[in-house]
C-alpha positions as CSV (number, residue, x, y, z in Angstrom):
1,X,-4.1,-34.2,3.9
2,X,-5.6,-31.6,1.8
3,X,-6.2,-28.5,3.5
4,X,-10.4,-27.3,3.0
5,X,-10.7,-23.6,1.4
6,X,-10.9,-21.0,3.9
7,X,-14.0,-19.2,3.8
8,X,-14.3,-15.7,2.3
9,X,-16.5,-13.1,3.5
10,X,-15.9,-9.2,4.2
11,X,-13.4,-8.4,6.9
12,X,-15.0,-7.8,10.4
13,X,-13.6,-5.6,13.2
14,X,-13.0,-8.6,15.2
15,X,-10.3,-9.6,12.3
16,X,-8.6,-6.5,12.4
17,X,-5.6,-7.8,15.0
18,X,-5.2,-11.2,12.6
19,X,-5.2,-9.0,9.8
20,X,-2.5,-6.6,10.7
21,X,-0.4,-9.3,12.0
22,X,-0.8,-11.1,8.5
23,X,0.3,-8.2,6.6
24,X,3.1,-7.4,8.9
25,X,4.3,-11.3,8.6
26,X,3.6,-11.3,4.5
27,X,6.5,-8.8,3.9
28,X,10.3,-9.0,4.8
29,X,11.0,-6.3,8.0
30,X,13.5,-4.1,5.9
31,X,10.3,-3.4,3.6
32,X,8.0,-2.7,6.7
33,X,8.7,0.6,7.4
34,X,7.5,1.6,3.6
35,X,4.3,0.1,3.5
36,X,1.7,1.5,5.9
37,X,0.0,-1.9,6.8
38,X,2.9,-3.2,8.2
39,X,3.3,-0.5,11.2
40,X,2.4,-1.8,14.3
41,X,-0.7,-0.1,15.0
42,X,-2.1,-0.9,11.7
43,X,-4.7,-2.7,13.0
44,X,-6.9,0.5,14.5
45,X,-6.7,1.9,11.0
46,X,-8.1,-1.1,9.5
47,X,-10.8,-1.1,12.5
48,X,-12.0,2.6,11.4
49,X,-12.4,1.4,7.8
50,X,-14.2,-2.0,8.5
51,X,-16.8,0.4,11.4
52,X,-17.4,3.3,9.1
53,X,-17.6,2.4,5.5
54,X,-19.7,5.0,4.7
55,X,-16.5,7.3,5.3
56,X,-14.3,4.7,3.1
57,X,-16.8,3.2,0.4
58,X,-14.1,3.6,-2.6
59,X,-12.3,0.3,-0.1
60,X,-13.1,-3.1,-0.1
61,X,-11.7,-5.7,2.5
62,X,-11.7,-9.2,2.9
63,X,-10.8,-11.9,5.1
64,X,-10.2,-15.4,4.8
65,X,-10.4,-17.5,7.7
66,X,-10.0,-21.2,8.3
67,X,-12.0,-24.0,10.3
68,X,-10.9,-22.1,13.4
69,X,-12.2,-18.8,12.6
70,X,-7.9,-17.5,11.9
71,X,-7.4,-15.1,9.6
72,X,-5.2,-16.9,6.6
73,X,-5.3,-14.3,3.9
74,X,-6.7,-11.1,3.4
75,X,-7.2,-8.7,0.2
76,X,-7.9,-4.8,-0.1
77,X,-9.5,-3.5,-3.1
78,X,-10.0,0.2,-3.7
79,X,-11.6,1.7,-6.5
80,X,-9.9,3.5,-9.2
81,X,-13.2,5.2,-11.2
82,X,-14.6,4.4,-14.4
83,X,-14.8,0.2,-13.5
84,X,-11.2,0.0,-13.3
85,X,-9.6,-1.0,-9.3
86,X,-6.7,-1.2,-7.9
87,X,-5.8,-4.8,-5.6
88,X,-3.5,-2.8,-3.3
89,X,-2.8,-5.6,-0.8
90,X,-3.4,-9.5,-0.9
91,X,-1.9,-12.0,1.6
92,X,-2.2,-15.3,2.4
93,X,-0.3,-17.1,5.1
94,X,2.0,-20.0,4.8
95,X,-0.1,-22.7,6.0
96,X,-2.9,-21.8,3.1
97,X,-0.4,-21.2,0.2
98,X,-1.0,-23.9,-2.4
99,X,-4.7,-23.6,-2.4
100,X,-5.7,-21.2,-4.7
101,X,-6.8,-18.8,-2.2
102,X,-5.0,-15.9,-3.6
103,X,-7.0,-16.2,-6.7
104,X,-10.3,-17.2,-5.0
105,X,-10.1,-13.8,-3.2
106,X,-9.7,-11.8,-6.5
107,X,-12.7,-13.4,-7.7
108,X,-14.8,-13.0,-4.8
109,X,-14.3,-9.5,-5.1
110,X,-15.2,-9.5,-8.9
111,X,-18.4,-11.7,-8.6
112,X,-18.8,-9.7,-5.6
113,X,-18.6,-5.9,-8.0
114,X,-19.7,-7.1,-11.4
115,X,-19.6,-3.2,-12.6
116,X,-15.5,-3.4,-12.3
117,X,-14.0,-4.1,-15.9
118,X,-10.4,-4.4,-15.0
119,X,-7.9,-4.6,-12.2
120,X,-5.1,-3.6,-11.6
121,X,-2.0,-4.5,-9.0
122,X,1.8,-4.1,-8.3
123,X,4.0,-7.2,-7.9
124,X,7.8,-7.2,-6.5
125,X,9.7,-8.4,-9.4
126,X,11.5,-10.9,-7.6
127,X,8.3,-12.4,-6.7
128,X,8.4,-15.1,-9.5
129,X,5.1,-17.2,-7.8
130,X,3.3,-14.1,-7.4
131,X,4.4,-13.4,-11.1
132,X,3.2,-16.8,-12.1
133,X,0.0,-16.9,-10.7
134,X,-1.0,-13.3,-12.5
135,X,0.0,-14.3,-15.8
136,X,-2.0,-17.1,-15.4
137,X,-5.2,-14.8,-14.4
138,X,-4.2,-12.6,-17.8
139,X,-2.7,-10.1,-16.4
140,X,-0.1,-8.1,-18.6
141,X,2.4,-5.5,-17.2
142,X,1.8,-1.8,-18.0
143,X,4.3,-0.1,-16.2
144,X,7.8,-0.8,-14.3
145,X,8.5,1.4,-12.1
146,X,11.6,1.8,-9.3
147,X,11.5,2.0,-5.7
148,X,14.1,4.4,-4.8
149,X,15.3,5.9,-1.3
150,X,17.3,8.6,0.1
151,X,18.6,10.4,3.4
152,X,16.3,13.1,4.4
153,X,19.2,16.0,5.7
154,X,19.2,16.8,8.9
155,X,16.6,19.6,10.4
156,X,18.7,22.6,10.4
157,X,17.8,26.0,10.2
158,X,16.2,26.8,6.6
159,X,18.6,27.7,3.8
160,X,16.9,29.9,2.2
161,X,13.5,32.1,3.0
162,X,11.1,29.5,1.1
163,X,8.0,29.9,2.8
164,X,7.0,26.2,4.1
165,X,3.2,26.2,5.9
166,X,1.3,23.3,7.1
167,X,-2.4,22.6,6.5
168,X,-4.0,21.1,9.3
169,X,-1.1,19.6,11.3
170,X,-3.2,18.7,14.7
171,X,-4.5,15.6,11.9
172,X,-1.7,14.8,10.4
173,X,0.3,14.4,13.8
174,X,-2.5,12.7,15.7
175,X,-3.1,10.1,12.9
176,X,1.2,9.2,13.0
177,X,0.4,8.8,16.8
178,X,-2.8,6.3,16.4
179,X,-1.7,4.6,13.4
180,X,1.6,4.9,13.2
181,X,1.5,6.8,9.5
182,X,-0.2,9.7,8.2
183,X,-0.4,12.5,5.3
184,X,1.0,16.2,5.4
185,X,0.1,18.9,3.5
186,X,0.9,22.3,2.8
187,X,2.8,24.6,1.2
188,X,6.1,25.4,-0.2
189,X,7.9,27.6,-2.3
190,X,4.1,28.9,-3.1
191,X,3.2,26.0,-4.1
192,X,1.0,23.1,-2.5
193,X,2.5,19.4,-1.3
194,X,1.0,16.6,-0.1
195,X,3.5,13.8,0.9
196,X,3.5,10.9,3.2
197,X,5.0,9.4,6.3
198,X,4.6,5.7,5.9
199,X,6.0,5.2,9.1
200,X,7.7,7.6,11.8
201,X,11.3,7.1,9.6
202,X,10.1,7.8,6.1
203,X,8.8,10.0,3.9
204,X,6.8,9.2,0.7
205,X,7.2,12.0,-2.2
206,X,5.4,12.3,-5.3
207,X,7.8,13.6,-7.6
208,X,11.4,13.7,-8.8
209,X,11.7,17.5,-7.8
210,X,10.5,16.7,-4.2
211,X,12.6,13.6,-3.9
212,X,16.1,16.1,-5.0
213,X,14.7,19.3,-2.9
214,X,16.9,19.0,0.6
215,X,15.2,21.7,1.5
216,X,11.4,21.0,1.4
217,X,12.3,16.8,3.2
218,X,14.4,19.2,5.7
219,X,11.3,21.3,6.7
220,X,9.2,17.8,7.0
221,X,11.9,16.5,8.8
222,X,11.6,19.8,11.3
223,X,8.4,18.2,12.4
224,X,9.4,14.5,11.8
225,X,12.5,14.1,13.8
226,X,12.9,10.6,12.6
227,X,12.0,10.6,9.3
228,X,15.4,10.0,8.1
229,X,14.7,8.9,4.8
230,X,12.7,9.9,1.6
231,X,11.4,7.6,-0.3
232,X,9.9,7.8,-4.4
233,X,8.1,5.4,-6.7
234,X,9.5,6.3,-10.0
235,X,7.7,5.3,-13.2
236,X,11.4,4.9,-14.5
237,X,11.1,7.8,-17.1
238,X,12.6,10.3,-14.7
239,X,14.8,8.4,-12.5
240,X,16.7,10.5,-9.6
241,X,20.6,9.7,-9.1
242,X,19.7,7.1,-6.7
243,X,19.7,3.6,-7.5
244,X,16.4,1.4,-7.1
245,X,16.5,-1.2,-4.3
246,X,13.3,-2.3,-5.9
247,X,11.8,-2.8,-8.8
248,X,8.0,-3.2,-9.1
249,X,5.5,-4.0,-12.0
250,X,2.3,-2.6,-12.7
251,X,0.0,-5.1,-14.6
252,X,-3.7,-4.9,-14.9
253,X,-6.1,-7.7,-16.4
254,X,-9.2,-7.3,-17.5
255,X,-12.4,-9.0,-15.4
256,X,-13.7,-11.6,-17.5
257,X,-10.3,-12.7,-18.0
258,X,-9.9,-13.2,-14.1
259,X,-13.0,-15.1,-13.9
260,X,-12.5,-17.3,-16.6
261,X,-9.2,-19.0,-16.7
262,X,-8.3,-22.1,-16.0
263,X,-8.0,-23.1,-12.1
């Protein structure tokens, strides 16, 4: 029996627990603690962004559920300026795979925004369906980049007499507690950072030189006790001595090719 197309419509706090638990289940458990949506208190984030748009209105969420009112797929949009977006998550579960609700979400969104020109999203190379269904849609790669992870040394006493501040810690640290990730920012060596703790046993740096600096991940890791690993998103121009464990491709499509391609 043919399974009906889930209905569409924008995600509603009441979702928020289905959602998470989707997102959580769409990616393996050694890539969880990377990815923000998949910690387990995800779900109160998304709740925040689904009760105050006003404070989020570059996002765009979107649930689809089936006869039963369950969550079966879900896709985040967030806006990238000049009509261009970014698709930064889409999920669908196991029992709606086959039909065609990945796509019909990226085109609800477009019929949905008709000022956006283009989109853009990253796909796991190993992900050949994923790959399949994109090319398909007209969407051409424009980057490969490499995931890349490290140990974070241990929080000694400094090694040297760089200063390292933080800016508004009381956020940072009650955000990791509600949601189970956050942002810090400061400053070190004189200069500003802002890095990331996508879950309470990694850090997310911006750059090669942050990535290399034991001291700077030793300082975060002074207020991070478990953050026991760095990871980078390298645009594979400047790759550190580590060696990927991922590789990821950027691609981007342009709108009317989305929305006009053969089903």
């Amino acid at each position: 029996m043919t399974m009906a197309m889930p209905r569409i419509g924008a995600l509603r706090t009441a979702q928020t627990k289905d959602t998470a638990a989707l997102l959580r289940v769409s990616f393996s458990s050694e890539l969880h603690p990377y990815l923000p949506y998949c910690q387990p208190d995800a779900a109160e984030y998304l709740r925040v962004v689904v009760s105050t748009p006003a404070a989020y209105n570059e996002y765009a969420l979107y649930a689809a559920t089936n006869g039963r009112g369950d969550v079966v797929g879900m896709a985040e949009f967030r806006g990238l300026g000049e009509g261009n977006t970014l698709l930064s998550y889409l999920c669908v579960a196991p029992a709606a795979r086959g039909t065609g609700l990945a796509e019909a979400l990226l085109r609800h969104h477009l019929r949905a925004a008709p000022a956006i020109n283009a989109v853009e999203l990253d796909v796991f190379a190993h992900n050949a369906g994923a790959a399949r269904l994109y090319d398909r849609l007209g969407f051409r790669d424009i980057a490969i980049r490499q995931w890349v992870r490290r140990a974070v040394p241990c929080a000694a006493r400094p090694t040297t007499t760089k200063e390292f501040t933080l800016t508004d810690w009381h956020a940072s640290y009650a955000a990791m507690e509600r949601y189970g990730f956050c942002r810090i920012s400061g400053e070190y060596a004189g200069r500003p950072f802002r890095l990331g703790l996508t879950s309470p046993t990694v850090i997310r740096v911006e750059t090669v030189g942050e990535y290399d600096d034991d001291e700077l991940l030793a300082r975060v890791r002074s207020v991070a006790p478990d953050a026991g690993t760095a990871f980078l998103v390298s645009d594979g121009d400047t790759l550190p001595s580590s060696a990927p464990f991922l590789e990821v491709r950027r691609l981007r499509a342009h709108a009317a090719a989305i929305l006009s391609a053969d089903r």
